[in-house]
Each structure stands twice: as C-alpha cells, then as structure tokens.
ZADO-1210 file (C-alpha; in nm, 4 decimals, padded with zeros to 6 digits):
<atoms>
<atom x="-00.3961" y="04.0513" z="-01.1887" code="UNK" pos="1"/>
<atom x="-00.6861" y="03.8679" z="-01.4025" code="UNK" pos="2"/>
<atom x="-00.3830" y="03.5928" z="-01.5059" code="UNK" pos="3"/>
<atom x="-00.2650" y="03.5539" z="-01.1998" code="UNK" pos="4"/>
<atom x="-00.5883" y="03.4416" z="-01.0503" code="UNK" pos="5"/>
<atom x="-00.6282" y="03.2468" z="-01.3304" code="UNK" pos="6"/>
<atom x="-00.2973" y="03.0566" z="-01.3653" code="UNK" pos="7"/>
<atom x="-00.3984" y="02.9776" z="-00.8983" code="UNK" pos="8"/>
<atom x="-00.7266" y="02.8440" z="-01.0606" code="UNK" pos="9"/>
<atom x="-00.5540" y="02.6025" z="-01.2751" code="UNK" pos="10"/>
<atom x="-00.2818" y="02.5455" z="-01.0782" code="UNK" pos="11"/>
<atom x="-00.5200" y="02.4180" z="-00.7690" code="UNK" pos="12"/>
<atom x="-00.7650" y="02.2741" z="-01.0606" code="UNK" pos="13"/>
<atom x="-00.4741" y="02.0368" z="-01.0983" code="UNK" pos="14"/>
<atom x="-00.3748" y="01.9670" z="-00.7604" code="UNK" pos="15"/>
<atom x="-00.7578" y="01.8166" z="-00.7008" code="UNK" pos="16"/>
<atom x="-00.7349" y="01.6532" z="-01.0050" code="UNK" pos="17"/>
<atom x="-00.4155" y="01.4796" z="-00.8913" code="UNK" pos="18"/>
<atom x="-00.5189" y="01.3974" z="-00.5290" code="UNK" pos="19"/>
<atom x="-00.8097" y="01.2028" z="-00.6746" code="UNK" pos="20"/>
<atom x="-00.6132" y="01.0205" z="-00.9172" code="UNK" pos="21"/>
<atom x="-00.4044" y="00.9235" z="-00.6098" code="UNK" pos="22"/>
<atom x="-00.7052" y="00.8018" z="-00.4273" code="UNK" pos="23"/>
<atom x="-00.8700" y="00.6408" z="-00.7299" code="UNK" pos="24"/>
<atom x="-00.5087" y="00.4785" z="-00.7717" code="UNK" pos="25"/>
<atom x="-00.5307" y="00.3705" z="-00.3612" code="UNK" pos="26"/>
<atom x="-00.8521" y="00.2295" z="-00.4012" code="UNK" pos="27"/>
<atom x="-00.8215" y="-00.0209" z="-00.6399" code="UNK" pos="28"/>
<atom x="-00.4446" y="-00.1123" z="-00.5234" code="UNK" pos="29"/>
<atom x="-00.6830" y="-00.2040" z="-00.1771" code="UNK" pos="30"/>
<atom x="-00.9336" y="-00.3668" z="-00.3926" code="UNK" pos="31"/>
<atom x="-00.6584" y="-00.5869" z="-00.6059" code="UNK" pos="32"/>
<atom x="-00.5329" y="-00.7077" z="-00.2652" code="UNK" pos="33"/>
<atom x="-00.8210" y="-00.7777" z="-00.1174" code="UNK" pos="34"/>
<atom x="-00.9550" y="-00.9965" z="-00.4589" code="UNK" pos="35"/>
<atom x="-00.6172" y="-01.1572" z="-00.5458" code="UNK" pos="36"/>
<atom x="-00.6536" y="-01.5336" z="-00.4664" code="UNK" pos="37"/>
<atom x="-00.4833" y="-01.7120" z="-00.1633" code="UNK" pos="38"/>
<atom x="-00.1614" y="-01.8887" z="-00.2945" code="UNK" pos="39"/>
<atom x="-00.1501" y="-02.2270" z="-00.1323" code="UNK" pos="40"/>
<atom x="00.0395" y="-02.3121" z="00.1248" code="UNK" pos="41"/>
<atom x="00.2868" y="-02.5542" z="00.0632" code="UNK" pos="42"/>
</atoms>
C-alpha cells in the first residue's frame, strides 16, 4: 500500500512538473513574438 501511494506521489510530482514546463515553454514562445522585430514591408 506504502508504494502505491508513493509511485501516485511521483507520478502527479511529474505531471506538475510537466504542466509548468509547458507554461514556462508558452511564456516565452509569447514573449519571442512579441520582441521579434517588424520585417519591413516591401
């Protein structure tokens, strides 16, 4: 029972571990977009 509730610990552990990566990873995608510079128009 003890390593079942421990292998859930890790298991979620790892799922919020992997959302934030995902939002870290959104973030700067936003921020990269909104700092690239303007090509000019032709």
């Amino acid at each position: 029972m003890k390593k079942l509730l421990l292998v859930a610990l890790v298991a979620l552990g790892g799922f919020f571990v992997y959302r934030q990566v995902q939002a870290d990873r959104a973030e700067q995608d936003l921020w990269t977009e909104a700092t690239d510079p303007v090509p000019a128009s032709r």
